[in-house]
Biotite code that builds the C-alpha atoms (Angstrom):
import biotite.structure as struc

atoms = struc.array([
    struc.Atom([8.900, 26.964, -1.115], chain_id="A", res_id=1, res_name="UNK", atom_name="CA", element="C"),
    struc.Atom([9.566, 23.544, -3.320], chain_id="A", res_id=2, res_name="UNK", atom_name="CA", element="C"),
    struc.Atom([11.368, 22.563, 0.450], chain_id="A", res_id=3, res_name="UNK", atom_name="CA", element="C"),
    struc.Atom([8.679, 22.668, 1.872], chain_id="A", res_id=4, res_name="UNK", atom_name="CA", element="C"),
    struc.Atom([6.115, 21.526, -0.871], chain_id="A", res_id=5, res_name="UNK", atom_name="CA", element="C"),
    struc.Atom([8.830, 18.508, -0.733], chain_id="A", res_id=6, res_name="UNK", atom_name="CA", element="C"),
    struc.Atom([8.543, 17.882, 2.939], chain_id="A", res_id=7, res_name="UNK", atom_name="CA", element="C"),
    struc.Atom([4.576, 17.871, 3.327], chain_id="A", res_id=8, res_name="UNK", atom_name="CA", element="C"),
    struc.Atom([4.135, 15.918, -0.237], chain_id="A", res_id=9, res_name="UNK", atom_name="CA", element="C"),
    struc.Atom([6.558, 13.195, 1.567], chain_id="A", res_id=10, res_name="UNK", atom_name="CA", element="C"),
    struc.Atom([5.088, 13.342, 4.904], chain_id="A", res_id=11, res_name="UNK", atom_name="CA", element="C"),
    struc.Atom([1.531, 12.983, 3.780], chain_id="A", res_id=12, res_name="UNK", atom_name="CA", element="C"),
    struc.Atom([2.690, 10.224, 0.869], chain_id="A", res_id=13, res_name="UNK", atom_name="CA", element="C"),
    struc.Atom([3.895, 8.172, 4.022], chain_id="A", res_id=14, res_name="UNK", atom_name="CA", element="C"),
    struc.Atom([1.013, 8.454, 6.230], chain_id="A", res_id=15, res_name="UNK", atom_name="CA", element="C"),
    struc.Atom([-0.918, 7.306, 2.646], chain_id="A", res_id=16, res_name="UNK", atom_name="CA", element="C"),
    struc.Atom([1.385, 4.236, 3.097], chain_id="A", res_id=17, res_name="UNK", atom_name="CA", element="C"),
    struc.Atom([0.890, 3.313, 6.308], chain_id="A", res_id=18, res_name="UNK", atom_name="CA", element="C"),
    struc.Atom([-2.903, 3.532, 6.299], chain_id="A", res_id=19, res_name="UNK", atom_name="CA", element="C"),
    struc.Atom([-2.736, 1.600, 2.866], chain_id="A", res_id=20, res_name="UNK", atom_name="CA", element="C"),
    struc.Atom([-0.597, -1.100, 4.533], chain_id="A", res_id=21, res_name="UNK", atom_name="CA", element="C"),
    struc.Atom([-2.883, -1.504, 7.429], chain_id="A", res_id=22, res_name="UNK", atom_name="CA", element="C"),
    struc.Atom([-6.268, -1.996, 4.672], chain_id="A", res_id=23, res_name="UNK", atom_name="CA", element="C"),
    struc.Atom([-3.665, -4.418, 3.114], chain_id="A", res_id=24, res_name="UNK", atom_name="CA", element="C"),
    struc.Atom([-2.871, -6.340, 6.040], chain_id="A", res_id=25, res_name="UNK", atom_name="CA", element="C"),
    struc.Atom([-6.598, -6.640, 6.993], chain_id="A", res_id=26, res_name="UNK", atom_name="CA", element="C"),
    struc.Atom([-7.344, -8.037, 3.819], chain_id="A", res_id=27, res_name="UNK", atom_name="CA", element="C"),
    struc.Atom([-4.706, -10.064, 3.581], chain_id="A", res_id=28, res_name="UNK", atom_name="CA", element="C"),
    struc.Atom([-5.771, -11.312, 7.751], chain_id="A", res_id=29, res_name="UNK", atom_name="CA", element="C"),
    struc.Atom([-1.440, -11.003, 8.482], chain_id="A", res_id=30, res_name="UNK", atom_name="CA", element="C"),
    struc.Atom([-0.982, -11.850, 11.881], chain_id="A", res_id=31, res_name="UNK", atom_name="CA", element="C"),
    struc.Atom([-0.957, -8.919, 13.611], chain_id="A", res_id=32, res_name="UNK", atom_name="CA", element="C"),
    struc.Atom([0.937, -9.925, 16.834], chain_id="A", res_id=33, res_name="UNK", atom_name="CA", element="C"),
    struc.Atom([3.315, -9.498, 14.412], chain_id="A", res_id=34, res_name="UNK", atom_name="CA", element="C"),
    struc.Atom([5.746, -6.300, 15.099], chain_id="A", res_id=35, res_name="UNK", atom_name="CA", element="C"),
    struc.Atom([5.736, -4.363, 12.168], chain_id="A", res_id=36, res_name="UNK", atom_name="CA", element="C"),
    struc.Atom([1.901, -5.027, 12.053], chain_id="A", res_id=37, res_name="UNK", atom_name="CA", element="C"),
    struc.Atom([1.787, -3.578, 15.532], chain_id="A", res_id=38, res_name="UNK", atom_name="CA", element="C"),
    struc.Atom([3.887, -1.014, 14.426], chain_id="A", res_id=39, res_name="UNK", atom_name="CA", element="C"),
    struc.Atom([1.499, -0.261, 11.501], chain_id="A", res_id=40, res_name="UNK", atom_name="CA", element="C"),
    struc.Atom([-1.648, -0.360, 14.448], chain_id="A", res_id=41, res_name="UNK", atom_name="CA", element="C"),
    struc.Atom([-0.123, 2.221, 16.634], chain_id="A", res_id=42, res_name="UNK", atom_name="CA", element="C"),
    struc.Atom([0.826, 4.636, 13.903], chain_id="A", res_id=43, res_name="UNK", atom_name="CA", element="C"),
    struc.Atom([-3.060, 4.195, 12.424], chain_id="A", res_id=44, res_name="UNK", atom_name="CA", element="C"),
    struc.Atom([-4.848, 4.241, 15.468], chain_id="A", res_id=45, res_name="UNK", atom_name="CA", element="C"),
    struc.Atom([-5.218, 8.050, 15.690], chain_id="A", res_id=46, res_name="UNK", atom_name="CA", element="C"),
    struc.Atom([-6.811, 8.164, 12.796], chain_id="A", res_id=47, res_name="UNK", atom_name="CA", element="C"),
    struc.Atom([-8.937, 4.990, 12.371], chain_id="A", res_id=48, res_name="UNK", atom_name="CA", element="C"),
    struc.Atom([-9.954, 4.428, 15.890], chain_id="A", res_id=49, res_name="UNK", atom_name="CA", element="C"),
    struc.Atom([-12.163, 7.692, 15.915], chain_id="A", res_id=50, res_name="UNK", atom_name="CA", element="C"),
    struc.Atom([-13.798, 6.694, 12.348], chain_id="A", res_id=51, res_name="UNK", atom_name="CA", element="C"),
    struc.Atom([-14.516, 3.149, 13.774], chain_id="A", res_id=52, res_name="UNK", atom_name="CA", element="C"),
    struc.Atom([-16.742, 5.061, 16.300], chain_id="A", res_id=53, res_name="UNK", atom_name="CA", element="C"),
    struc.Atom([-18.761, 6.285, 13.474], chain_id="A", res_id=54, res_name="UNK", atom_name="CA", element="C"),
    struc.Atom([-18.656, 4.175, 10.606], chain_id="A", res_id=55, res_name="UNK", atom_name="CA", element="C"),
    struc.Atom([-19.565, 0.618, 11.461], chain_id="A", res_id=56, res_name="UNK", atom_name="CA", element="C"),
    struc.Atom([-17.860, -2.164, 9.936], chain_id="A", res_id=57, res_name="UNK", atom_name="CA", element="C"),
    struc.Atom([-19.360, -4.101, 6.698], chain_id="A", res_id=58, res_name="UNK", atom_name="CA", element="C"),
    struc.Atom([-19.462, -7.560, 6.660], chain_id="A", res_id=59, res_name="UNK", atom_name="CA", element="C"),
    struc.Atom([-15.401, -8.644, 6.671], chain_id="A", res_id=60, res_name="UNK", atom_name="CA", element="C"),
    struc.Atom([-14.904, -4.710, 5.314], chain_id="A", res_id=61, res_name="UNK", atom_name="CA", element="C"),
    struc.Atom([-13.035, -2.450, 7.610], chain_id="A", res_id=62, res_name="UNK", atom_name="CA", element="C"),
    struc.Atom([-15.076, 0.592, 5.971], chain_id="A", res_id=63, res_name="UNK", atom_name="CA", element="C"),
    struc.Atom([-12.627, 3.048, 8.818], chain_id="A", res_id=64, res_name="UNK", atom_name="CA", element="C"),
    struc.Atom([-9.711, 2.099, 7.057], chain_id="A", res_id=65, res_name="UNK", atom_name="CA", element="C"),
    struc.Atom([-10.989, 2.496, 3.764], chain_id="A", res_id=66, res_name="UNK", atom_name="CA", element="C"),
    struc.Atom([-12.403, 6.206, 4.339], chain_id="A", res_id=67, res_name="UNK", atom_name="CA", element="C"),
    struc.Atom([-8.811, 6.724, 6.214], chain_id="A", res_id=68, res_name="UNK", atom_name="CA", element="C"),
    struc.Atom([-7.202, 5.846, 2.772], chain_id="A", res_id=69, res_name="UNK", atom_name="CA", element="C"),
    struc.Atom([-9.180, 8.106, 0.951], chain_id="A", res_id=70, res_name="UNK", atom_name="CA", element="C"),
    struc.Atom([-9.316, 10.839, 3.989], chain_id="A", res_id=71, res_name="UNK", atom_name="CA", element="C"),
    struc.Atom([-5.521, 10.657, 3.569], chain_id="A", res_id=72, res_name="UNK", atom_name="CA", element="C"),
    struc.Atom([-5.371, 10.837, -0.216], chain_id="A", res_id=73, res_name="UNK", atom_name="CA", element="C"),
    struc.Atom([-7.507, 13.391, -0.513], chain_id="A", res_id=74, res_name="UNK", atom_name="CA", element="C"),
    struc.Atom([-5.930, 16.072, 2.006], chain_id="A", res_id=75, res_name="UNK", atom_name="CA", element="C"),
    struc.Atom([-2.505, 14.650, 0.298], chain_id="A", res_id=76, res_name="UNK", atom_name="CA", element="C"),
    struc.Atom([-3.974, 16.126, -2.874], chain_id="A", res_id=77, res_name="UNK", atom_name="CA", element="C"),
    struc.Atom([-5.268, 19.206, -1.687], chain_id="A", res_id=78, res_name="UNK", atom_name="CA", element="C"),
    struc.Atom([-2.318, 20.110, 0.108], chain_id="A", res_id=79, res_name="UNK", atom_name="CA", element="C"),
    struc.Atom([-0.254, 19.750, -2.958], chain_id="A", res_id=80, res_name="UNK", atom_name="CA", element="C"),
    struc.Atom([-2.223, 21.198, -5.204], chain_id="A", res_id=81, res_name="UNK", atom_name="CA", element="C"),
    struc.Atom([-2.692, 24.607, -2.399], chain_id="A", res_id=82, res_name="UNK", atom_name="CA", element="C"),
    struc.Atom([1.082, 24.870, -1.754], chain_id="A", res_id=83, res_name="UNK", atom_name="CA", element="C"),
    struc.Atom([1.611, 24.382, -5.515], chain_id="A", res_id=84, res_name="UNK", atom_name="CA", element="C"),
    struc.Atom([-0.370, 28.001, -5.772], chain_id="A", res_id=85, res_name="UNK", atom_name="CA", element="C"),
    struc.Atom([-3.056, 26.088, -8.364], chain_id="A", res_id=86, res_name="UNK", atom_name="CA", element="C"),
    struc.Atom([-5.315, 26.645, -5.317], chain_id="A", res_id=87, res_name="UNK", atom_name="CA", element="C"),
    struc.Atom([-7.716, 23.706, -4.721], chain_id="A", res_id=88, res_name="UNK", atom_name="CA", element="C"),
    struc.Atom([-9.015, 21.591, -7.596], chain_id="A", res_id=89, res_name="UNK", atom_name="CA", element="C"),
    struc.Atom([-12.619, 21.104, -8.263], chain_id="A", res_id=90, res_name="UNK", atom_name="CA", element="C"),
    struc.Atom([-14.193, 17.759, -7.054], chain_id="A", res_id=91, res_name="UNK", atom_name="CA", element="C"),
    struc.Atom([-13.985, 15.906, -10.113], chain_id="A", res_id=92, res_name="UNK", atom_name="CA", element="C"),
    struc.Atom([-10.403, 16.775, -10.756], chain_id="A", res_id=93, res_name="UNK", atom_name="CA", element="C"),
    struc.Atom([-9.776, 16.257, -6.985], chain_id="A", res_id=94, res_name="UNK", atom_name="CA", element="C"),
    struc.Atom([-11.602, 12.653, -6.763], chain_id="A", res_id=95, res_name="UNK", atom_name="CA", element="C"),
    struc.Atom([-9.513, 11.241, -10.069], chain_id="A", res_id=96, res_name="UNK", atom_name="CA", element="C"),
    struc.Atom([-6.108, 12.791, -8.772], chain_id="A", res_id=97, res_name="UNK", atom_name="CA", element="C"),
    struc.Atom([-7.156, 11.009, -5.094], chain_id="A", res_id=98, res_name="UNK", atom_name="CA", element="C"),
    struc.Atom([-7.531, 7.339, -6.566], chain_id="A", res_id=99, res_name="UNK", atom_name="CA", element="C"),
    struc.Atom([-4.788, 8.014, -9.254], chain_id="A", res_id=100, res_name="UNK", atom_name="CA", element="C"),
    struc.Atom([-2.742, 8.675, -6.091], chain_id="A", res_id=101, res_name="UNK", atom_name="CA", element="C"),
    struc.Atom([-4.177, 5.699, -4.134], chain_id="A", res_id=102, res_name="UNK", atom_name="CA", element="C"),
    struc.Atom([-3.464, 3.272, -7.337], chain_id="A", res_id=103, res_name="UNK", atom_name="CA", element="C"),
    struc.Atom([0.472, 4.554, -7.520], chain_id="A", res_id=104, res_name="UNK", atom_name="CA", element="C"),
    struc.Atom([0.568, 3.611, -3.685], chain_id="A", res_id=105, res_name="UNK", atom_name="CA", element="C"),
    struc.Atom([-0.683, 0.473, -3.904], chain_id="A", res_id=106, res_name="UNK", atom_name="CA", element="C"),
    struc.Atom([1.260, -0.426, -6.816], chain_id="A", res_id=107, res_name="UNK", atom_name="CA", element="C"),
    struc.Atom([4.321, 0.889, -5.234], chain_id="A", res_id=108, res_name="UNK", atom_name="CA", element="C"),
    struc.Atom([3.826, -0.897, -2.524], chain_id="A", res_id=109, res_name="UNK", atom_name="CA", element="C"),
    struc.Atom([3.191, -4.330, -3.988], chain_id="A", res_id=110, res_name="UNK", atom_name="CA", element="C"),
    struc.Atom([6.532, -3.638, -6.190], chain_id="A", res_id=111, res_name="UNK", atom_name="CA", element="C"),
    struc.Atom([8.747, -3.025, -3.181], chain_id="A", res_id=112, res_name="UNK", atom_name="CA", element="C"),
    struc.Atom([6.800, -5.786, -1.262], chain_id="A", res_id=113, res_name="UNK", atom_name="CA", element="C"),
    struc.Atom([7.014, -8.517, -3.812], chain_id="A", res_id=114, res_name="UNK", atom_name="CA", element="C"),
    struc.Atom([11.051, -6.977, -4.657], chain_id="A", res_id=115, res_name="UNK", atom_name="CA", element="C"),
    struc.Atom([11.998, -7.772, -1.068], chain_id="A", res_id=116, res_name="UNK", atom_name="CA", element="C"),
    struc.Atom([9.993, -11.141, -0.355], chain_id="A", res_id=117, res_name="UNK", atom_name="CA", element="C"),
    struc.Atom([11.927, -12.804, -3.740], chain_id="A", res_id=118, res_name="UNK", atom_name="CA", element="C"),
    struc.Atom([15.361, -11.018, -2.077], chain_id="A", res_id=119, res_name="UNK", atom_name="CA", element="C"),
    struc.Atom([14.569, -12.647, 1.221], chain_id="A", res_id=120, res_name="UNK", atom_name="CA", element="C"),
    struc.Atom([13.739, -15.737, -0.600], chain_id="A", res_id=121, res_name="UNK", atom_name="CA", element="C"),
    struc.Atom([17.055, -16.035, -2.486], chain_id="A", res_id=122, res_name="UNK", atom_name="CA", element="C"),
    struc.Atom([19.691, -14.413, 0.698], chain_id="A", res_id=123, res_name="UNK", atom_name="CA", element="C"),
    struc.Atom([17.556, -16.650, 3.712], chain_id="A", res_id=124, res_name="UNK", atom_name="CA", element="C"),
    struc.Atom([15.202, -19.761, 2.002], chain_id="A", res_id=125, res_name="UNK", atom_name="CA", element="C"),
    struc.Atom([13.404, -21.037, 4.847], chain_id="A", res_id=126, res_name="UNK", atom_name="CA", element="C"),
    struc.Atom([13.918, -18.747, 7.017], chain_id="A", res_id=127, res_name="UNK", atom_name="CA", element="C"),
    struc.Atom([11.721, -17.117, 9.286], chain_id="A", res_id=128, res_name="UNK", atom_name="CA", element="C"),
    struc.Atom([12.058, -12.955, 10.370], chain_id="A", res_id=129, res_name="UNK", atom_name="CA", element="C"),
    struc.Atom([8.656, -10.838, 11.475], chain_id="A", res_id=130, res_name="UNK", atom_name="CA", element="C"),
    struc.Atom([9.287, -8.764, 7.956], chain_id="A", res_id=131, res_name="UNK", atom_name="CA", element="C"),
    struc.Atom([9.524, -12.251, 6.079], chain_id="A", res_id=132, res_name="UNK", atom_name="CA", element="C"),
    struc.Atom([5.773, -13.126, 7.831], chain_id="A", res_id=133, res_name="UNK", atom_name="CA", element="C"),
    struc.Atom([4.608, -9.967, 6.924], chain_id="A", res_id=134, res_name="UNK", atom_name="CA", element="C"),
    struc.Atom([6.156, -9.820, 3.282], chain_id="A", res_id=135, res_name="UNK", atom_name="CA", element="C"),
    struc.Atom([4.512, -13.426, 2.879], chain_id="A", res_id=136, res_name="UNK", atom_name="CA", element="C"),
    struc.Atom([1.108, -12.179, 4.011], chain_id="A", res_id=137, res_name="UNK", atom_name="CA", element="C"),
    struc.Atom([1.143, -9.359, 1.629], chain_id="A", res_id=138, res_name="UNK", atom_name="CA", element="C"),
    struc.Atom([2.900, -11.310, -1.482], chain_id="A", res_id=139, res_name="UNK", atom_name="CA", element="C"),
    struc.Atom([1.255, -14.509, -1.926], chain_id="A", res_id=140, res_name="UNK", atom_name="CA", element="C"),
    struc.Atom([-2.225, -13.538, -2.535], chain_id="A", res_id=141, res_name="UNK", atom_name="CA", element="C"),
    struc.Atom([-0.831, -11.902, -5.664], chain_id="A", res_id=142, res_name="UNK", atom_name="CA", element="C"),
    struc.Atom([1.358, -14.518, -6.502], chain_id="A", res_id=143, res_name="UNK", atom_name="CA", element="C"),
    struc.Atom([-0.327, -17.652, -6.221], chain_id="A", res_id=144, res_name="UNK", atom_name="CA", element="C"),
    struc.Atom([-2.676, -17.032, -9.221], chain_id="A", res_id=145, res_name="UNK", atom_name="CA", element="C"),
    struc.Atom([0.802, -16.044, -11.321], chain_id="A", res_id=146, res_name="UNK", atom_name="CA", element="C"),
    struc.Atom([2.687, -19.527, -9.908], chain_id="A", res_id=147, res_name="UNK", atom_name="CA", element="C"),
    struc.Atom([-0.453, -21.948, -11.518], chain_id="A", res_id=148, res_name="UNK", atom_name="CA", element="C"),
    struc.Atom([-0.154, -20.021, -15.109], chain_id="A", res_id=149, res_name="UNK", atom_name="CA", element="C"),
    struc.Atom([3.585, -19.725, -14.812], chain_id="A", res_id=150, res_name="UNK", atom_name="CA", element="C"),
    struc.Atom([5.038, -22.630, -12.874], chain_id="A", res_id=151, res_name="UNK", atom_name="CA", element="C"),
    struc.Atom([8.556, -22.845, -11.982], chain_id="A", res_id=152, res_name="UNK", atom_name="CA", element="C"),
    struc.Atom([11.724, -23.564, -13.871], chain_id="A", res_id=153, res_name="UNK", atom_name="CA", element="C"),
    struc.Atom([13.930, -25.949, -12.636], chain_id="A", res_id=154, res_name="UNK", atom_name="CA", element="C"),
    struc.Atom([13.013, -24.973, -9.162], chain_id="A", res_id=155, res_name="UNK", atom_name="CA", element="C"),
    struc.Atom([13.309, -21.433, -10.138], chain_id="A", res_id=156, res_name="UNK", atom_name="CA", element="C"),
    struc.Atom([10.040, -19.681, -9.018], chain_id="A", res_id=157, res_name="UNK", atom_name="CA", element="C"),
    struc.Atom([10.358, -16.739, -11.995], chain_id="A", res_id=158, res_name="UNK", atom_name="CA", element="C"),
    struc.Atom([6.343, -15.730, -10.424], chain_id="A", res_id=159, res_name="UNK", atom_name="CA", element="C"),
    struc.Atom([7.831, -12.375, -8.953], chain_id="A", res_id=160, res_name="UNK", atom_name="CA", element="C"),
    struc.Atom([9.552, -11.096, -11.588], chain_id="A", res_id=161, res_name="UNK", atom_name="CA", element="C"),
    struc.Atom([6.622, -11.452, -14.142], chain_id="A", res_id=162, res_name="UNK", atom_name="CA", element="C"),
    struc.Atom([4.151, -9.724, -11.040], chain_id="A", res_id=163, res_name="UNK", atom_name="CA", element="C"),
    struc.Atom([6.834, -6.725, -11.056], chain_id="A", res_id=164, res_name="UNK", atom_name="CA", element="C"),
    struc.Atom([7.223, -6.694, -14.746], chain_id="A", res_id=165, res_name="UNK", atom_name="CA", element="C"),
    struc.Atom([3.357, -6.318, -14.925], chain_id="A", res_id=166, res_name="UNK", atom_name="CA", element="C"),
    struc.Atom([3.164, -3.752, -12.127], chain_id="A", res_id=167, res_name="UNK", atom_name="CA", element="C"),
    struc.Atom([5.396, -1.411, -13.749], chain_id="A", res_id=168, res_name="UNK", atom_name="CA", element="C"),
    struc.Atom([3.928, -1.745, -16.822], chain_id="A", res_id=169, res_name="UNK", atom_name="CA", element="C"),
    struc.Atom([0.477, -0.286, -15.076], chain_id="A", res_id=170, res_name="UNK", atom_name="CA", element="C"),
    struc.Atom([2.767, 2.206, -13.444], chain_id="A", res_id=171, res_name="UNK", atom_name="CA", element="C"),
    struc.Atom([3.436, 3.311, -16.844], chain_id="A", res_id=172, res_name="UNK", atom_name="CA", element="C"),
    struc.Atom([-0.212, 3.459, -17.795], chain_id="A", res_id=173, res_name="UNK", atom_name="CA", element="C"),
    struc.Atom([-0.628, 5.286, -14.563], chain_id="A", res_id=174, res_name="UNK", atom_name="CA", element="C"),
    struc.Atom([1.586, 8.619, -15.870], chain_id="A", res_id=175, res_name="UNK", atom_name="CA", element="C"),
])
C-alpha cells in the first residue's frame, strides 16, 4: 500500500509543479515561445483551458491557473490523506494542509530554480540555452531586490546563495 501511496503522492506533487510553474511563468511574462514553456502549456492545458471557459481573467491575474493550483493541491491532499486510511480531513485542516503544500512547492521550486541558474552561470557565463531563458525569467525577480542590499564581491554575485540560504530557512519554518 505505501507503493502505491508513493506513486500517487509523486504523481499528483508533479502535476502541483507544473501548474505552479505555469502561474510562475505568467507572472514572471517568460517568453513562452520558449520550449520548456510550451512544454509547461501543453501539459496544463487540460486542466486550465476548461476553467478559462468559466472563470474570467482579472485584470493581469490568470484566476484559471490560480484555482488549477489550488484544484491540484487540494485533491493532492485528499488523496493522501484517503489512501493514508485517516479518511478525508475536515475543511479547515484540509485548506491549511493545501497552502502548506502550495508554499513547500513554491519554495522548492525557487530553490532548485535559483540552484541551477547560479550553476549555469558559473559552467556557461553568457551563454544562452531555452532552460537558461527560462531559469532567468523565473530567478531574477527574486534576485534583483537581494543584488541592491547585497552587491557583489569582487565580481562575485554571492545574491543566490543568500536567496537559498533564506529559502531553506522558511522550509524549516514550514515543518
Amino acid at each position: 500500500m505505501s507503493a502505491i501511496i508513493y506513486i500517487i503522492d509523486t504523481l499528483l506533487s508533479l502535476a502541483l509543479f507544473v501548474v505552479l510553474v505555469r502561474l510562475l511563468l505568467q507572472w514572471t511574462r517568460a517568453d513562452f515561445r520558449n520550449p520548456l514553456c510550451q512544454a509547461v502549456v501543453k501539459l496544463t492545458n487540460p486542466l486550465i483551458l476548461p476553467l478559462r471557459r468559466v472563470l474570467p481573467p482579472i485584470g493581469k491575474l490568470d484566476t484559471a491557473s490560480v484555482v488549477a493550483v489550488l484544484l491540484v493541491a487540494t485533491v493532492e491532499v485528499g488523496c493522501v490523506y484517503a489512501l493514508r486510511g485517516a479518511g478525508l480531513p475536515d475543511p479547515l485542516t484540509w485548506t491549511y494542509a493545501a497552502l502548506l503544500t502550495i508554499a513547500r512547492t513554491l519554495l522548492w521550486t525557487y530553490f532548485y530554480a535559483i540552484f541551477l541558474y547560479a550553476l549555469l552561470s558559473l559552467i556557461a557565463p553568457g551563454g544562452y540555452s531555452p532552460t537558461q531563458a527560462v531559469l532567468t525569467a523565473l530567478c531574477e525577480p527574486v534576485l534583483h531586490p537581494v543584488r541592491r542590499l547585497i552587491p557583489a564581491i569582487a565580481g562575485l554575485d554571492l545574491s543566490p546563495l543568500w536567496v537559498l540560504i533564506a529559502i531553506q530557512a522558511l522550509l524549516i519554518l514550514l515543518r
